[in-house]
N, CA, C and O atoms as a MOPAC input file, in Angstrom:
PM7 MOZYME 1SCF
protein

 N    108.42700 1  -131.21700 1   144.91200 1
 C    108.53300 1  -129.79300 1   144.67700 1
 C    108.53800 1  -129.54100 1   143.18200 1
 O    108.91300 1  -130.38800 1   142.37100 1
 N    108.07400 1  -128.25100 1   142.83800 1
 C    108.10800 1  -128.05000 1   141.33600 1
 C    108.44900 1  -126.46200 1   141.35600 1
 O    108.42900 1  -125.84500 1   142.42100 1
 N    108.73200 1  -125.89600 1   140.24600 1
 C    108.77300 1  -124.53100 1   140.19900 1
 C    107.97800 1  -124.13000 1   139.35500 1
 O    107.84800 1  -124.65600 1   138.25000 1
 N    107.38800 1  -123.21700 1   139.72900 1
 C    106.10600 1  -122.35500 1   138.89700 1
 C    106.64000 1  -120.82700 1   138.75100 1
 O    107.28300 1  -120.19900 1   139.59200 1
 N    106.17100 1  -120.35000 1   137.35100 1
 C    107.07700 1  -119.15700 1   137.29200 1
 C    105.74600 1  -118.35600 1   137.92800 1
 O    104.56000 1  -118.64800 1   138.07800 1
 N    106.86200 1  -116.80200 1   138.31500 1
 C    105.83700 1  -115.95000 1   138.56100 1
 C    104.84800 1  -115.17900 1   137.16000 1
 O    103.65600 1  -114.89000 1   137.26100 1
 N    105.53600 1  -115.00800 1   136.15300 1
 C    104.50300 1  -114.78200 1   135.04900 1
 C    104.22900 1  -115.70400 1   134.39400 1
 O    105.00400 1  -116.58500 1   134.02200 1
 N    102.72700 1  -115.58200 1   134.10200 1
 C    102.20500 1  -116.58300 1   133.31500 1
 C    102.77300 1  -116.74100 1   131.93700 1
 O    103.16700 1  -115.69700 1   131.41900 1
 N    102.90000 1  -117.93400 1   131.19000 1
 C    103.29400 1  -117.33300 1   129.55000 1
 C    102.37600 1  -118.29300 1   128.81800 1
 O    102.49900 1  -119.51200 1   128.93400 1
 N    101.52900 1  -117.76300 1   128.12400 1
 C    100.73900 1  -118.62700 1   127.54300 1
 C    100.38200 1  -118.25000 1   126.40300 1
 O    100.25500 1  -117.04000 1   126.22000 1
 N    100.10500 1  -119.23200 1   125.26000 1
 C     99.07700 1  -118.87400 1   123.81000 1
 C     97.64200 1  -118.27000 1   123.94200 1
 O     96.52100 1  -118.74600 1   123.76000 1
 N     98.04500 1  -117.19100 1   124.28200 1
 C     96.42500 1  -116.84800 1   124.58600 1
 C     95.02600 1  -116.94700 1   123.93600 1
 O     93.91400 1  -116.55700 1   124.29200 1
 N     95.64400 1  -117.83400 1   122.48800 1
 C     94.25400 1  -118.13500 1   121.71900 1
 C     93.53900 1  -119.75500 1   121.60900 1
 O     92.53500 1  -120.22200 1   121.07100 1
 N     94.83200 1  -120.37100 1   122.56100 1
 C     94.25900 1  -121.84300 1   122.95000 1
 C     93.46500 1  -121.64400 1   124.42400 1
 O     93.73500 1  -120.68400 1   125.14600 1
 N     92.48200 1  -122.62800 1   124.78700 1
 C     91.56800 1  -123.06500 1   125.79000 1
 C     92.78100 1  -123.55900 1   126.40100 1
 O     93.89700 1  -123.93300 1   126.04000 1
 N     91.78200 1  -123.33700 1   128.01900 1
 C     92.31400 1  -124.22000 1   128.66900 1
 C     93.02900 1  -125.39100 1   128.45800 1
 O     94.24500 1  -125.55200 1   128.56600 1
 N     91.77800 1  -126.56700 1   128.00500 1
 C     92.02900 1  -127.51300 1   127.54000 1
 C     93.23200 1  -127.99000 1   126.79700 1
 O     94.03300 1  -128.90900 1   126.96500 1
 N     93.07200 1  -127.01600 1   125.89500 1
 C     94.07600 1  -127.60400 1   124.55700 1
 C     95.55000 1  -126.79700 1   125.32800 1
 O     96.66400 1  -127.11200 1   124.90900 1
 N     95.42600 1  -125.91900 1   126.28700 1
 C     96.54100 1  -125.75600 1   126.68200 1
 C     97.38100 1  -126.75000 1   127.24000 1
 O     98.59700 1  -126.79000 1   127.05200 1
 N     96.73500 1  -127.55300 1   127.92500 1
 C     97.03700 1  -128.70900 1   129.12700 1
 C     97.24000 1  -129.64600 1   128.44500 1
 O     98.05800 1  -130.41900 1   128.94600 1
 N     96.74900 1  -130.01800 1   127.24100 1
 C     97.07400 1  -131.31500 1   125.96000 1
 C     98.22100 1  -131.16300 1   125.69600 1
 O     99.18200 1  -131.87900 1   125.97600 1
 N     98.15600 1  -129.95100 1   124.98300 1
 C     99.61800 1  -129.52700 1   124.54400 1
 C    100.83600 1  -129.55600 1   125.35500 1
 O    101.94100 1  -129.81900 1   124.88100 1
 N    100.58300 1  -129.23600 1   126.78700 1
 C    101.80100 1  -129.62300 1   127.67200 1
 C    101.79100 1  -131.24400 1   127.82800 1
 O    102.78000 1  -131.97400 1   127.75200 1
 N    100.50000 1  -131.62100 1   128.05500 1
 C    100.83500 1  -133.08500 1   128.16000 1
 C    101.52600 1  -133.37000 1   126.66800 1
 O    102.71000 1  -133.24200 1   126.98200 1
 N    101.52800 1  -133.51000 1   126.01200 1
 C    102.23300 1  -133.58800 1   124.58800 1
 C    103.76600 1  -133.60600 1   124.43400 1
 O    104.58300 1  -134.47800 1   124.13800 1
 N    103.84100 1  -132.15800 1   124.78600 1
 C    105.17100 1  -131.96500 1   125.14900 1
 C    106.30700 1  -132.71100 1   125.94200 1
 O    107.49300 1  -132.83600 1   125.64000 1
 N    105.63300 1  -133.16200 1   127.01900 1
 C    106.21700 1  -133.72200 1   128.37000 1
 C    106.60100 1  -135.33200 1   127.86600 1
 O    107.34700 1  -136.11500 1   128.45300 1
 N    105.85100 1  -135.55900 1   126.59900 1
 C    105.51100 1  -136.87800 1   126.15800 1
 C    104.62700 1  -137.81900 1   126.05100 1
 O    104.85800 1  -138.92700 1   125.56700 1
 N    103.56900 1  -137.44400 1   126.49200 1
 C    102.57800 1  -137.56500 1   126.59900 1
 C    101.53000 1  -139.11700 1   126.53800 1
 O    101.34500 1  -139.78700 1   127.55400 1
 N    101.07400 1  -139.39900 1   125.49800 1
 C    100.88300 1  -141.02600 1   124.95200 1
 C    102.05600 1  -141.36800 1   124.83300 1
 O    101.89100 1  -142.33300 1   125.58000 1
 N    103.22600 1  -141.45600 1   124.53100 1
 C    104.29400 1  -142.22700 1   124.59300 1
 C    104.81700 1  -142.33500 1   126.03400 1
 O    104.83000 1  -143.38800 1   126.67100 1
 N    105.22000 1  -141.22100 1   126.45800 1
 C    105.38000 1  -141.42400 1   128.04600 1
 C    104.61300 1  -142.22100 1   128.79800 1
 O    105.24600 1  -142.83000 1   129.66100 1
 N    103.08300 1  -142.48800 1   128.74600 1
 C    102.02800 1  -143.09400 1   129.17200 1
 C    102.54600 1  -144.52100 1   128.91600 1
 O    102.82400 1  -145.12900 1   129.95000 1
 N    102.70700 1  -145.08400 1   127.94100 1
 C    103.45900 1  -146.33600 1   127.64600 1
 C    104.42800 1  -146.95100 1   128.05700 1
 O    104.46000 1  -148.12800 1   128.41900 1
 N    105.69800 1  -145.81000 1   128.01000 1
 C    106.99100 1  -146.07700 1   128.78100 1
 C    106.54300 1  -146.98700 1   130.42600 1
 O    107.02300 1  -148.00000 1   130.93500 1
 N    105.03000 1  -145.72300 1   131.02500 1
 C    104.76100 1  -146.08200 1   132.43100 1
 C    104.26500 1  -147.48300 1   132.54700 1
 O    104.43100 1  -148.13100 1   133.58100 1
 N    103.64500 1  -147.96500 1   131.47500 1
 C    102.81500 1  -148.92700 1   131.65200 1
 C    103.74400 1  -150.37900 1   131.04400 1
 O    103.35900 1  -151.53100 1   131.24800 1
 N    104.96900 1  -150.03600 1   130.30600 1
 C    106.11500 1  -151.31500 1   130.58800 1
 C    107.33200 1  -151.59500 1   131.76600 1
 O    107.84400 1  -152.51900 1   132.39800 1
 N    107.39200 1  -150.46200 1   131.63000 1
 C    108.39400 1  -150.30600 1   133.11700 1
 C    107.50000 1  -150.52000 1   134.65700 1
 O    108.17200 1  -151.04200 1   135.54600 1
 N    106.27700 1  -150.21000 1   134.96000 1
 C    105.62700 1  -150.89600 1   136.08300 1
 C    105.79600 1  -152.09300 1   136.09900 1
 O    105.60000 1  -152.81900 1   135.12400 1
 N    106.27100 1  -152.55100 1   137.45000 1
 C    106.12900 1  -154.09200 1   138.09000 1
 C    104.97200 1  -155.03900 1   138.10200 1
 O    104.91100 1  -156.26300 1   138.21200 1
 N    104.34100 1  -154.38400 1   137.99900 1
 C    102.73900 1  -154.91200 1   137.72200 1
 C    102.41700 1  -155.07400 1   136.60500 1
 O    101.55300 1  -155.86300 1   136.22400 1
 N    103.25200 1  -154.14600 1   135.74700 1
 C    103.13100 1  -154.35400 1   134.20700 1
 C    102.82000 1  -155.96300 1   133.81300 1
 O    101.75500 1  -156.21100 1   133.24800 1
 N    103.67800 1  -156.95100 1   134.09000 1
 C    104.43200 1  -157.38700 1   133.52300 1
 C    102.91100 1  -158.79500 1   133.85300 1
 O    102.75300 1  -159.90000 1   133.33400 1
 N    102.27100 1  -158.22800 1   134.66300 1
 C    101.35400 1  -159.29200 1   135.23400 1
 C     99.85600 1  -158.99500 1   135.35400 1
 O     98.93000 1  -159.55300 1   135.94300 1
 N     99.97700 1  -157.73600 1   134.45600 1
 C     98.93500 1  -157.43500 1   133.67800 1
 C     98.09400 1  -157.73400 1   132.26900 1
 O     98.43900 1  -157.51400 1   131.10800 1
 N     97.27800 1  -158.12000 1   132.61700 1
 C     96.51100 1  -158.12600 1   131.14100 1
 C     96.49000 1  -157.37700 1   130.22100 1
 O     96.82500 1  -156.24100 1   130.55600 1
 N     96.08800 1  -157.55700 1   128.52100 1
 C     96.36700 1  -156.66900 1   127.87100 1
 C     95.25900 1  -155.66500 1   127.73000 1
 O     95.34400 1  -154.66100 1   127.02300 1
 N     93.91400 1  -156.09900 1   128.65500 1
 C     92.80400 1  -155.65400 1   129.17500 1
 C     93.47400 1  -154.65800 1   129.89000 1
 O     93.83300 1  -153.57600 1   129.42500 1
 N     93.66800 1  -155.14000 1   131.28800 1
 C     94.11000 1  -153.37800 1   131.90900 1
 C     94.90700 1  -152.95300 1   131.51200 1
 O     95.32200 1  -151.94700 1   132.08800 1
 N     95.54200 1  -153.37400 1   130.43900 1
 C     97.01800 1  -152.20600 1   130.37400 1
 C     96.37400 1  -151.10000 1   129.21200 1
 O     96.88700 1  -149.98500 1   129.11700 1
 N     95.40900 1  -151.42700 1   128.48700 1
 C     94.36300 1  -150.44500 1   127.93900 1
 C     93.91100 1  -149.74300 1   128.83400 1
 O     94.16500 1  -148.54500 1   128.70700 1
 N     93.22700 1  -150.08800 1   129.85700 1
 C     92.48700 1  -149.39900 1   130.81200 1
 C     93.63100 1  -148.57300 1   131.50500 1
 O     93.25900 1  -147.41800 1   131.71400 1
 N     94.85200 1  -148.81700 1   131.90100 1
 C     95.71000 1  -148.39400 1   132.43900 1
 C     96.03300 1  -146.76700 1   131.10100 1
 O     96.38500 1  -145.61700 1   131.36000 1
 N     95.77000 1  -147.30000 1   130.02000 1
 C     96.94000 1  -146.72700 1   129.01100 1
 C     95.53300 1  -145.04100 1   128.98900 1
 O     95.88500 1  -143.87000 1   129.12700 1
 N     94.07600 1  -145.51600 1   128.78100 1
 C     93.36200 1  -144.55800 1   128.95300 1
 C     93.03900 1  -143.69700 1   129.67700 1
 O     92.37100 1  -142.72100 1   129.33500 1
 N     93.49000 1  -143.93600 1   130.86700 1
 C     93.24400 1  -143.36000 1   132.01700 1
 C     94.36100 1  -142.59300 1   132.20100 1
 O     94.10500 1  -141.42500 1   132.49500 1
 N     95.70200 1  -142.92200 1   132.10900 1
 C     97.12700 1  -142.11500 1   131.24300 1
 C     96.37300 1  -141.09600 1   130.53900 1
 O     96.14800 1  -139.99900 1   131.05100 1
 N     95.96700 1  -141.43100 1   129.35300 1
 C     95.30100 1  -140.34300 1   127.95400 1
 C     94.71000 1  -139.31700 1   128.43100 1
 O     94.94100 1  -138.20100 1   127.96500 1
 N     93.76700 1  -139.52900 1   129.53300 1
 C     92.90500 1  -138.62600 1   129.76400 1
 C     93.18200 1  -137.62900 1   131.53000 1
 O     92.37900 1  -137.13600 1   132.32300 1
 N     95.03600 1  -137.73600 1   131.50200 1
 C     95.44800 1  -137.09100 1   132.35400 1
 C     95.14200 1  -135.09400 1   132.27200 1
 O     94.70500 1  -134.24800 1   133.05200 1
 N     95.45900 1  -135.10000 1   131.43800 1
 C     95.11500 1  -133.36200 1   131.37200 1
 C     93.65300 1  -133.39500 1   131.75500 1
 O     93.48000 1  -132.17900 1   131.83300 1
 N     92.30300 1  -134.00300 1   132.09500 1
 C     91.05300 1  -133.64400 1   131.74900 1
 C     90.87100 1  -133.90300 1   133.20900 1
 O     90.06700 1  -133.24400 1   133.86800 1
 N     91.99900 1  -135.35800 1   133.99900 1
 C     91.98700 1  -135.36200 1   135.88100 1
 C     92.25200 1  -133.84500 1   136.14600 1
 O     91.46200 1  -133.19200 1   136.82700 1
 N     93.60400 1  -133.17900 1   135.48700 1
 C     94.09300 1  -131.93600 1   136.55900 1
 C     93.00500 1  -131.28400 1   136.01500 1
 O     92.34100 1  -131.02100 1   137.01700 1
 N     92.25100 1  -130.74900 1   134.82200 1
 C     91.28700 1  -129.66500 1   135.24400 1
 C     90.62800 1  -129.85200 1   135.95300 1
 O     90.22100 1  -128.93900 1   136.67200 1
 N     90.14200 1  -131.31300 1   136.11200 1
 C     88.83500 1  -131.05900 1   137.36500 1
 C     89.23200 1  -131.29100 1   138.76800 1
 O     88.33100 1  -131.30400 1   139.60600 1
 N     90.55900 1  -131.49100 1   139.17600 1
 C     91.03300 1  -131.65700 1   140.35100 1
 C     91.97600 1  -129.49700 1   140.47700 1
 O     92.15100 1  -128.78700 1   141.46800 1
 N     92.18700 1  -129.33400 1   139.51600 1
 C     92.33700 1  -127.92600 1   139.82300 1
 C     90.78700 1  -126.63500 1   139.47100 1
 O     90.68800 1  -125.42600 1   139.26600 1
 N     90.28400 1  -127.26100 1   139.52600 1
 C     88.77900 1  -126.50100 1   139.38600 1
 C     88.68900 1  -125.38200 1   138.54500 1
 O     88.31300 1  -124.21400 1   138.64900 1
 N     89.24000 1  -126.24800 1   137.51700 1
 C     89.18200 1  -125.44000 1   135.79400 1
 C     87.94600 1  -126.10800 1   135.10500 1
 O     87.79200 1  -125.83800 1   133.91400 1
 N     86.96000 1  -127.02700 1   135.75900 1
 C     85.90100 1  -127.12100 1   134.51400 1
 C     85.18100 1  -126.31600 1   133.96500 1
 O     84.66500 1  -126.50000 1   132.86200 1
 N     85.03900 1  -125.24400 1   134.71000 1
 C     84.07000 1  -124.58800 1   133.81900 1
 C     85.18800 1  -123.45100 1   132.65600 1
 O     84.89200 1  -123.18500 1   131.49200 1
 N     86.09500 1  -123.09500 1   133.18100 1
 C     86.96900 1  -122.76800 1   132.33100 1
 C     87.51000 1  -123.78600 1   131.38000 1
 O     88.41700 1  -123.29300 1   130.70800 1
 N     87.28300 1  -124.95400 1   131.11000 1
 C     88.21000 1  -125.27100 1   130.24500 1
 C     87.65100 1  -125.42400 1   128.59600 1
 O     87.93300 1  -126.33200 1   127.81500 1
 N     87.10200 1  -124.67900 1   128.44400 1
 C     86.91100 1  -124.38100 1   127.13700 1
 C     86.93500 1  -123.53900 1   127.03900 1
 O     86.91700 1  -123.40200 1   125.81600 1
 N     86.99300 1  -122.02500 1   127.73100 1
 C     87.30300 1  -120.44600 1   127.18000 1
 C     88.98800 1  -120.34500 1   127.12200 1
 O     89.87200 1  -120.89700 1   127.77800 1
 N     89.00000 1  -119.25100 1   125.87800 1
 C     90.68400 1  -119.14300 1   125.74600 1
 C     91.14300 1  -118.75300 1   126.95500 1
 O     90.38000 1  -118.30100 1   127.80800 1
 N     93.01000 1  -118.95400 1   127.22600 1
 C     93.52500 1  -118.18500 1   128.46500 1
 C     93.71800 1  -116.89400 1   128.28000 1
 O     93.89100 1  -116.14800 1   129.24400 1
 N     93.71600 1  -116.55200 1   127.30100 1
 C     93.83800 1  -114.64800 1   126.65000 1
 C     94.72200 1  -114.43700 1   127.21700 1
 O     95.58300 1  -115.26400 1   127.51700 1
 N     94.70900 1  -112.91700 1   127.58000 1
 C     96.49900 1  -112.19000 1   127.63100 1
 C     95.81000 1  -110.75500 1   127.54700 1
 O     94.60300 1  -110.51200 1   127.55700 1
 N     97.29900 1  -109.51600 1   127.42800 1
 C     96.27000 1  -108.11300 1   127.82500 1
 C     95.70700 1  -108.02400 1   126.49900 1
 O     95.54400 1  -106.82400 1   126.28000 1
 N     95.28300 1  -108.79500 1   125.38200 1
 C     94.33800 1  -108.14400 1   123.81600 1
 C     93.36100 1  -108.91100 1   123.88600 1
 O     92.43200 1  -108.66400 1   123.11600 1
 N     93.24500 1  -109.97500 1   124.72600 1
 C     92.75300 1  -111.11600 1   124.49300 1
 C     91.87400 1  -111.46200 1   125.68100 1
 O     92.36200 1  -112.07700 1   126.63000 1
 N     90.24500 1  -110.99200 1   125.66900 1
 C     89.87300 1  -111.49100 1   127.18200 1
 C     89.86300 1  -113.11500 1   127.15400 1
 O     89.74200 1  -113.87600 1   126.19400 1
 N     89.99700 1  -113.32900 1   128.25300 1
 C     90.36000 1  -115.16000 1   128.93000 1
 C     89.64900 1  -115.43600 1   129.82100 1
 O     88.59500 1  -114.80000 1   129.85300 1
 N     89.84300 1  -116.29000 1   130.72700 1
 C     89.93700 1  -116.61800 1   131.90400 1
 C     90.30200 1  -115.61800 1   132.82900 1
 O     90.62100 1  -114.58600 1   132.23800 1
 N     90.39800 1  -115.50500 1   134.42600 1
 C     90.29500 1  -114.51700 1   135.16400 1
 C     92.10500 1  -115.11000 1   136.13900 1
 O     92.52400 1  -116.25800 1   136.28200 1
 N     92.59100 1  -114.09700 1   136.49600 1
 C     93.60600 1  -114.20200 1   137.22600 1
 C     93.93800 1  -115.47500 1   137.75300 1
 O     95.07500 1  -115.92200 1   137.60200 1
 N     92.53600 1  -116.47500 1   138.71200 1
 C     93.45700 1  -117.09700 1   139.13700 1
 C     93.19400 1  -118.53600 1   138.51300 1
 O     93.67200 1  -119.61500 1   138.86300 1
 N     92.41900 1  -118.28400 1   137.62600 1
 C     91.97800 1  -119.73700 1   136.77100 1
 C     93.85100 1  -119.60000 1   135.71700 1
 O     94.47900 1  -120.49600 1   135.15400 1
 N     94.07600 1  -118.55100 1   135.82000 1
 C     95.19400 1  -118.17300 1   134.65400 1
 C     96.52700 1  -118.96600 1   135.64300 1
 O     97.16300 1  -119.77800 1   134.97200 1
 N     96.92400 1  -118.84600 1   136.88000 1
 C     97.49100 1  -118.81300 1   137.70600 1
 C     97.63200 1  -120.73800 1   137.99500 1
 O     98.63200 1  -121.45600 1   137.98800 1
 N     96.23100 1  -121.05500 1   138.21700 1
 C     96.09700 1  -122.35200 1   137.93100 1
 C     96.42400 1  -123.20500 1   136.52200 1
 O     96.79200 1  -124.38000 1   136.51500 1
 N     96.27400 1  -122.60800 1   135.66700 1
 C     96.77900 1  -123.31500 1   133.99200 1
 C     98.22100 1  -123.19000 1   134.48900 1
 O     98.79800 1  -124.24400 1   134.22200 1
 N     99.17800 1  -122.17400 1   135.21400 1
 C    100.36200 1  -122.55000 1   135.08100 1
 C    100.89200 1  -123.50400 1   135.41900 1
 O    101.74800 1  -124.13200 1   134.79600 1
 N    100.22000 1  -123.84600 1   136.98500 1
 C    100.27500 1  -125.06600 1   137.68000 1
 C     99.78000 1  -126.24500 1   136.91500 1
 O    100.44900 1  -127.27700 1   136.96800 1
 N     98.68600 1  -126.21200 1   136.21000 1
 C     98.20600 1  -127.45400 1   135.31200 1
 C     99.17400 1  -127.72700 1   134.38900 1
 O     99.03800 1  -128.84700 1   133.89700 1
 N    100.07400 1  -127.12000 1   133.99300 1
 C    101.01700 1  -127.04500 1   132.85200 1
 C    102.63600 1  -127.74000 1   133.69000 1
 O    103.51500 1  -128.47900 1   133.24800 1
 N    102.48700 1  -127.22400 1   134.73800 1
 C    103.78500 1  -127.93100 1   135.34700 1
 C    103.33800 1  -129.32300 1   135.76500 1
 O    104.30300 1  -130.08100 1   135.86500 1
 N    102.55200 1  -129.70300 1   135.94900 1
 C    101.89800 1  -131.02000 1   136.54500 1
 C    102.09300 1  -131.77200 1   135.23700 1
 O    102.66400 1  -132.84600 1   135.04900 1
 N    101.64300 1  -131.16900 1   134.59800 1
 C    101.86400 1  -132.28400 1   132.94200 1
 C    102.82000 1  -133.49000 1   133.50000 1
 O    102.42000 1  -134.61400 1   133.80300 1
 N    104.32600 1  -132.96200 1   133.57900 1
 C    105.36600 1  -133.29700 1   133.20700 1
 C    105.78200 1  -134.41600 1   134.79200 1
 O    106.73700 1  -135.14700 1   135.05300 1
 N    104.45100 1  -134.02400 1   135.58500 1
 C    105.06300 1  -135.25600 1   136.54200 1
 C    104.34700 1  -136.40000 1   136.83600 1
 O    103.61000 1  -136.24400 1   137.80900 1
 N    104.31200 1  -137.38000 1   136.38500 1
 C    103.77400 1  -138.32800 1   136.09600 1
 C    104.33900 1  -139.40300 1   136.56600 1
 O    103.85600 1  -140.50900 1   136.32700 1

C-alpha cells in the first residue's frame, strides 16, 4: 500500500523525467541502489560483472516507471500547473504515482 495525495504538487517547470530523477534522488537513489546490491543474499555470490549490471538497471529505475506507467510520450514535456501548460490531468495524476514509487524499491 502507498498513499498518494489527492493534489498534485509539483515544479511545474521540470519534465516528467527530471521529475521522477529527482524523486528517485531524493528517496536515495544511486546510493540506495548500492545499499540493495550489498545487503542482497545473492550479493555476496555475485560477480563484480552483475553487480554493475545489477547497479544499472537500479540507475535507470525512474525511465522502468515511465514506461510501465505510460508516460513515454510525456516524459519530456513540463508537468505545468494553472500558468504553466503541461501534461494533461491524468499523465499529471500518474507523475504523482511515479513519484511515490520512487521510494519503494
Amino acid at each position: 500500500a502507498m498513499y498518494v495525495d489527492q493534489v498534485d504538487q509539483h515544479t511545474a517547470v521540470l519534465t516528467v523525467r527530471e521529475t521522477l530523477k529527482f524523486a528517485y534522488e531524493c528517496f536515495g537513489g544511486s546510493a540506495s541502489a548500492a545499499k540493495v546490491i550489498s545487503s542482497s543474499t545473492t550479493a555476496n555470490e555475485a560477480t563484480e560483472e552483475e553487480k554493475a549490471k545489477i547497479q544499472e538497471q537500479l540507475d535507470h529505475f525512474p525511465d522502468f516507471v515511465i514506461h510501465n506507467l505510460a508516460l513515454d510520450r510525456a516524459a519530456d514535456t513540463v508537468v505545468g500547473n494553472d500558468m504553466v501548460r503541461g501534461v494533461s490531468g491524468g499523465e499529471k495524476k500518474r507523475v504523482t504515482s511515479g513519484e511515490m514509487l520512487m521510494g519503494r524499491r
